[in-house]
FIGU-543447 format. One record per residue: residue in three letters; y, z, x of N, C-alpha, C in turn. Coordinates in steps of 0.1 Angstrom, whole numbers, plus 5000, padded with zeros to 4 digits. Example, Ala and Ser with C-alpha at 12.3 -4.5 7.8 and 13.67 -1.06 7.14 Angstrom:
// residues 2
ALA494350785132495550785123496750785132 SER497850715128498950715137500050795129 
// end
This chain:
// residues 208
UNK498850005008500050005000501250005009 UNK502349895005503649875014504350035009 UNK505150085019505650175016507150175004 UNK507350205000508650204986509850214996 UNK510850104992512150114995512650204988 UNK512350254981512950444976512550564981 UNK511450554990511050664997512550695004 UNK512150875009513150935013512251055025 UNK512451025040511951085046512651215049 UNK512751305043513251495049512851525065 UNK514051575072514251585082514651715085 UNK513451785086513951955092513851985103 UNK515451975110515252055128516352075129 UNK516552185138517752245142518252195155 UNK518052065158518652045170519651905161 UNK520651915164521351765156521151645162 UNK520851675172520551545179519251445175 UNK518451565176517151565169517051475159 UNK518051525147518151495135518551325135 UNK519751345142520051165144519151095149 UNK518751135156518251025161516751005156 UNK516451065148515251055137515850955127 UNK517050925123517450915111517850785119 UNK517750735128518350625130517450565137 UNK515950605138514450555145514150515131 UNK514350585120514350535108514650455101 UNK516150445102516750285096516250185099 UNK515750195119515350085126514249985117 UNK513350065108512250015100512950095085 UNK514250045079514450055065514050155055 UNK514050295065513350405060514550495056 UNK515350565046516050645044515750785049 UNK516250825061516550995061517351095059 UNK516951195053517951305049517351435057 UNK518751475065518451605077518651715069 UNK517851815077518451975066518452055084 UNK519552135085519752185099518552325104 UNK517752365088516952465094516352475079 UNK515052585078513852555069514652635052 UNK515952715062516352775043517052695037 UNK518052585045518552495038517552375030 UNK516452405037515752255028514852355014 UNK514752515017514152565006515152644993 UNK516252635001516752634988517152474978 UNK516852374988516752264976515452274964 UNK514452314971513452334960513652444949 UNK514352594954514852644949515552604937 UNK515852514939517252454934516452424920 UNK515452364919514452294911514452184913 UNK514552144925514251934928512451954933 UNK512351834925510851834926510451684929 UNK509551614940509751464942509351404927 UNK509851324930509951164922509851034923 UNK509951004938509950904944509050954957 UNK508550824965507450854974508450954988 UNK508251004991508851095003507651175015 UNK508151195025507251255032508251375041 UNK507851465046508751555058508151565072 UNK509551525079508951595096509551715096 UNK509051795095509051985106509152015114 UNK510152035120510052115133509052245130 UNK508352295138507752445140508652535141 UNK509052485154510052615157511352595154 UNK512052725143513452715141513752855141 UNK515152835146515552995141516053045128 UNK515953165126515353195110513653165107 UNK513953065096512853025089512252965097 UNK510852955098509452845109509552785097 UNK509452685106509052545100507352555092 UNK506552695101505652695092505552825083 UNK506752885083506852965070507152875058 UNK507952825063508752685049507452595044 UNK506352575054505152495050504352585045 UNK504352685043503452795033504152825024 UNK505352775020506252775008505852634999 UNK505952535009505052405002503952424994 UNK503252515002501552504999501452584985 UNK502152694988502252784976502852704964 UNK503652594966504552504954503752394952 UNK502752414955501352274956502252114960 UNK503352114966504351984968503351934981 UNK502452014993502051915002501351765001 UNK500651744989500151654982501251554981 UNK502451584978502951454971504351404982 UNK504451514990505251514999504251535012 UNK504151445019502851495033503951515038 UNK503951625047504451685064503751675073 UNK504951625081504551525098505151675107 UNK504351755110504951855120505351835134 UNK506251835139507251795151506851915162 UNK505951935172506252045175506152015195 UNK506052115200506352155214504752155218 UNK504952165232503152175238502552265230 UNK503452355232502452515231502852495220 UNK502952475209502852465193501652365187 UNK501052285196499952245195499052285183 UNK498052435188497052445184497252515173 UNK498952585168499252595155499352515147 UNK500052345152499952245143498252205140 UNK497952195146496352135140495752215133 UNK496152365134495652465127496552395108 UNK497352385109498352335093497552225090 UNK497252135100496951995092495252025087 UNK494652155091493652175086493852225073 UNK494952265073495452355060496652255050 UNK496352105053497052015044497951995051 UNK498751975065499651915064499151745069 UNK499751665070499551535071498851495086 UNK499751515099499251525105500751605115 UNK500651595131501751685136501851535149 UNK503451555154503651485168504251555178 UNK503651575188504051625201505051625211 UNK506451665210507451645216507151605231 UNK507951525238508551395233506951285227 UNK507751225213506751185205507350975206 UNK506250935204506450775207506850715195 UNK508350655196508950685183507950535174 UNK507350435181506350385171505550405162 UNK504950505167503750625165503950655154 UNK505250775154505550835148506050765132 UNK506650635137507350585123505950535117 UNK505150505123503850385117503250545105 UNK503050715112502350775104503650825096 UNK504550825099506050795086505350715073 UNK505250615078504950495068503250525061 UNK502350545065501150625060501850725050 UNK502050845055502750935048503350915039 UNK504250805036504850745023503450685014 UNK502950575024502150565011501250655004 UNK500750765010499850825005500750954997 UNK501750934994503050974986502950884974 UNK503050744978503250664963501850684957 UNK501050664962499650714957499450774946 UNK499650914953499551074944500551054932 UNK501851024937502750994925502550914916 UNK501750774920501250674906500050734900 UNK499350824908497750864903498450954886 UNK499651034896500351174883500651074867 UNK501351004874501950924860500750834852 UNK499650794863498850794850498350904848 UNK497950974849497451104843498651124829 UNK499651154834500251234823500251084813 UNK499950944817500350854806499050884796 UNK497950904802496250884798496351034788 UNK497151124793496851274782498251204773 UNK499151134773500351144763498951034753 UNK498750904756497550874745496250914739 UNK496151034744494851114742495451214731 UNK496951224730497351354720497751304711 UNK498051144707498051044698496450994690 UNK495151064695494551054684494151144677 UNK493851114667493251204658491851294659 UNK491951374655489851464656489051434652 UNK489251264645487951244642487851134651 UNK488551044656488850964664488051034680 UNK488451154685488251214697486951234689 UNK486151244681485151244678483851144685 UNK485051004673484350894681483750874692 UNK485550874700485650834717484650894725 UNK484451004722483251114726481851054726 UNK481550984713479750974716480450844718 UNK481350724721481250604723481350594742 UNK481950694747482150714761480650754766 UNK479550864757478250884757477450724755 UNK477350664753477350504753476650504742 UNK476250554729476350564721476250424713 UNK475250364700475950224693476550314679 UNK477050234671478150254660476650334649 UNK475350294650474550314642474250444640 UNK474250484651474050644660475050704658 UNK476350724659477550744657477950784646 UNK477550694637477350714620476250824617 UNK475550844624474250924620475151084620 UNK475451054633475551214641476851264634 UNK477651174633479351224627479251214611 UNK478251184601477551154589478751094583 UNK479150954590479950894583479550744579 UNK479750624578479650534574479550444587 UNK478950314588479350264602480350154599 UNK481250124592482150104588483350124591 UNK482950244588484050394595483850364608 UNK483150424619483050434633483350304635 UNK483450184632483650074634485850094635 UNK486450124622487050154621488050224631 UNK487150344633487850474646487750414656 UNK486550364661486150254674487650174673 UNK487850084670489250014669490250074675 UNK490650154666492050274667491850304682 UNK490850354685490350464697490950354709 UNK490150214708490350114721492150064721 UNK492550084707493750054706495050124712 UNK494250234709495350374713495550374729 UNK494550374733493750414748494050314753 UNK494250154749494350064756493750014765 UNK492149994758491349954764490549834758 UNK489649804760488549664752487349674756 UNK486849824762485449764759484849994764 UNK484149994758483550174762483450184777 UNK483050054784483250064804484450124804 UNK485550044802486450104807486950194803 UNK486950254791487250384783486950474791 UNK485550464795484450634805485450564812 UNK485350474823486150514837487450584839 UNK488550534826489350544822489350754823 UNK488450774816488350934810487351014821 UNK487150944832486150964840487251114848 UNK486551224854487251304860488751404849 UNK488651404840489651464830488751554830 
// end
């Protein structure tokens, strides 16, 4: 998946230099960065109630003063956001075998000061897509429960033994209705769901 020209890469480090010149390794490849100078400025945006919407990913510094970069990533974890936002942890030698310790614990992956700024943008660019991902996976989910609360109980009846693969003859037996009827709800059910055939309904409902 090409990465979204609406992604927005977060940029937490306390060095400004840092920041620039992240943010301009980024333009290089059409990537928008936004710097935050240390881990309370970027947590009180969540604070705030901003929650992604668009594909995004974060580099972390580890080490900041004040907040760590991996107290702020146990803030993530606790806000279930590392999924939809991966973190690229930025760290020093000896911050090493803490960062691989986080990417075991969900973060994306970490880069090693001084980091090869190819490298680094190419898992930038991973990191977004596996952002647009999660984010298109959400929206159908919540599209697939907004059409599931549009049918009716006898309908979710149907769907039920027609996803069991079920024929209409059976269906009528068990639900003591007519097959007429089940013929009927069958309709509505592929209509609603937006589907054309019980394959794709189960895959459709597969994992709910």
């Amino acid at each position: 998946m090409q990465p979204s020209l609406n992604a927005t890469v977060f940029i937490v480090d306390d060095d400004a230099s840092v920041r620039e010149a992240l943010a301009w390794l980024l333009r290089s490849r059409h990537l928008l960065g936004e710097g935050y100078p240390g881990a309370e400025e970027f947590e009180a945006m969540l604070q705030a109630g901003w929650t992604p919407t668009q594909p995004c990913c974060l580099l972390l510094d580890v080490r900041m003063p004040g907040m760590s970069g991996l107290a702020l990533f146990d803030k993530l974890v606790e806000r279930g956001l590392v999924e939809v936002m991966p973190v690229i942890f930025l760290s020093g030698h000896a911050d090493v075998p803490t960062a691989v310790s986080m990417v075991k614990r969900g973060a994306f992956d970490f880069c090693e000061k001084p980091f090869s700024d190819n490298a680094l943008v190419d898992r930038v660019e991973q990191a977004i897509g596996r952002s647009q991902e999660v984010l298109a996976a959400r929206r159908e989910q919540r599209l697939l429960q907004a059409r599931l609360t549009e049918l009716t109980e006898r309908e979710r009846d149907v769907m039920r033994l027609v996803v069991e693969g079920l024929p209409n003859k059976l269906i009528a037996d068990q639900l003591d209705i007519s097959v007429r009827t089940v013929e009927v709800h069958r309709a509505r059910v592929f209509d609603k769901m937006e589907v054309k055939s019980a394959v794709e309904l189960a895959n459709m409902l597969r994992g709910l």
